[in-house]
C-alpha positions in Angstrom: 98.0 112.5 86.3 98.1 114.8 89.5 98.9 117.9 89.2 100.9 119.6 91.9 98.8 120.0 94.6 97.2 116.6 94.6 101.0 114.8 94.7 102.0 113.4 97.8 104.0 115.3 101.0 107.8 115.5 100.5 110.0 114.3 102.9 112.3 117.0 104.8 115.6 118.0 103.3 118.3 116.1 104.8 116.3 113.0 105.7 118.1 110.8 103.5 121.3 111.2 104.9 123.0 107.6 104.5 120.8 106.3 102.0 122.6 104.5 99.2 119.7 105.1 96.3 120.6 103.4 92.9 119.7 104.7 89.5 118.7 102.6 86.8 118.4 104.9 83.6 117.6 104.2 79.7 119.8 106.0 76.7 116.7 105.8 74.5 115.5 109.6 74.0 118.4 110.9 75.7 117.3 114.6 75.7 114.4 113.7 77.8 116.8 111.2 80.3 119.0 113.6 80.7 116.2 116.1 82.0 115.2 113.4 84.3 118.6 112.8 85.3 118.7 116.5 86.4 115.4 116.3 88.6 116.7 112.9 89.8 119.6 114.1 91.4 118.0 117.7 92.5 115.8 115.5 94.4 118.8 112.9 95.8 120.8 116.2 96.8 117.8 118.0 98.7 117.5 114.6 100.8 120.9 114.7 101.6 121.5 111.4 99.4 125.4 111.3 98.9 126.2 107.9 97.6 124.3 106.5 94.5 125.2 104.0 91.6 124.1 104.7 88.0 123.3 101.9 85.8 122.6 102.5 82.2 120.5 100.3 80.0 119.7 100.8 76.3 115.7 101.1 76.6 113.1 101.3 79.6 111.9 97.4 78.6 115.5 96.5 80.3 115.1 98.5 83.2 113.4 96.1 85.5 116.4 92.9 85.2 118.7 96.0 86.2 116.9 97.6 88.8 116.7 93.5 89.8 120.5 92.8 89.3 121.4 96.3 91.1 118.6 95.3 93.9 120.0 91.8 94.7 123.6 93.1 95.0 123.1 94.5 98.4 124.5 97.4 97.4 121.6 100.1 97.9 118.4 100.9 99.8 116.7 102.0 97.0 116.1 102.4 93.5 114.9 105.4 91.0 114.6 104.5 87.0 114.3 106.8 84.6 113.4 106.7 81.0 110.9 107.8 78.5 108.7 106.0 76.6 106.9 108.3 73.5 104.0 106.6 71.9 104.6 106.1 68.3 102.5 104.5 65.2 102.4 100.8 66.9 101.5 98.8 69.8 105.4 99.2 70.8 104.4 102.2 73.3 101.8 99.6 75.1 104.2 96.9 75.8 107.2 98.6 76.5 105.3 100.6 79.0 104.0 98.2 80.1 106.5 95.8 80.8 108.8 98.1 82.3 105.9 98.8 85.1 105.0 95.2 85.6 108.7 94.4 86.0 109.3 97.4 88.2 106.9 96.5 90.7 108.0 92.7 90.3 111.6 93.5 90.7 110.7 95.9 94.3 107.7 93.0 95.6 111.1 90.5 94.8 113.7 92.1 96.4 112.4 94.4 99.1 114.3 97.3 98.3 111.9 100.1 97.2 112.1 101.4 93.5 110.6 105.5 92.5 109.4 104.7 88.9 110.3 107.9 87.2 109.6 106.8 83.7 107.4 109.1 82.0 104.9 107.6 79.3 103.6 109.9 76.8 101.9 110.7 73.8 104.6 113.1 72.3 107.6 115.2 72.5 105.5 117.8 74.2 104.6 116.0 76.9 107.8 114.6 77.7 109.4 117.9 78.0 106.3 118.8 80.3 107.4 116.4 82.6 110.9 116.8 82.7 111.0 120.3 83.5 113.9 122.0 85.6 114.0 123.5 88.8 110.4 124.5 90.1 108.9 122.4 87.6 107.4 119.3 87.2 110.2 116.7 86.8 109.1 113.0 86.7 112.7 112.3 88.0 112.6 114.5 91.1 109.3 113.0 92.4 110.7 109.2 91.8 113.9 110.5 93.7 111.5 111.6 96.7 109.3 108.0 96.2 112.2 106.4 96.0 114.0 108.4 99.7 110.6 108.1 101.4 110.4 104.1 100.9 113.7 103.3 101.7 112.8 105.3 105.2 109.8 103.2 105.2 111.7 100.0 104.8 114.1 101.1 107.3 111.3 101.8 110.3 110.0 98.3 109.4 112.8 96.4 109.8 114.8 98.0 112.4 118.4 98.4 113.1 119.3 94.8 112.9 117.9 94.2 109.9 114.4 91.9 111.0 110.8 93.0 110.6 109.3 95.1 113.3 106.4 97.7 113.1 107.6 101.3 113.6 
């Protein structure tokens, strides 16, 4: 994983003013959602993102068919998820984590609206806490809100004020 000087640049406050940015969150391990709830929306309200839509799902295997179903509404420019997956005594851990990646990237390539994958995948407790820190920590959430903000700008370069493809 990178630590904090090898992430990527931030964009500037305020430059996702506009932006309708859904999030697509799981209620399995809640105490560790809820963290990455709080990052999430630290990050939405540093970018000036004012209007989101929360959907919840009951684990992070369901998260891509919502992030899909939320996508192909036409309802927002992007997408964070947030969930945790903590390894356990079976194979569970792989295919849940798995899947939810596959299907994150399949549901963004699909769509074209850009999704910050804040899931966190872990080994234990410990770690997921590590990751879901509060302000001035690390926070999985915050980083997929800024993934999420800098995409959608991305997207919005490429295809231009009436909506077609064009290089910025």
């Amino acid at each position: 994983m990178a630590s904090g000087d090898q992430r990527a640049g931030r964009p500037p406050p305020g430059s996702g003013e506009g932006l309708r940015v859904g999030i697509v969150r799981a209620t399995w391990n809640p105490d560790v959602v809820e963290r990455l709830a709080a990052g999430t929306q630290r990050g939405l309200s540093e970018l000036g993102v004012t209007e989101t839509t929360e959907v919840t799902v009951p684990g992070c295997f369901e998260i891509p068919l919502a992030a899909k179903l939320l996508a192909e509404a036409g309802q927002v420019d992007a997408i964070v998820t947030i969930g945790a997956v903590i390894r356990g005594e079976t194979t569970h851990y792989e295919l849940v984590s798995e899947g939810a990646a596959q299907g994150a990237m399949a549901a963004q390539l699909t769509t074209g609206i850009p999704i910050g994958f804040g899931l966190v995948t872990v080994e234990n407790d410990e770690q997921a806490m590590a990751r879901s820190e509060g302000p001035g920590g690390h926070n999985v959430g915050e980083d997929a809100a800024y993934v999420a903000v800098t995409m959608a700008l991305l997207a919005r370069d490429f295809r231009g004020a009436n909506g077609k493809k064009q290089m910025p």
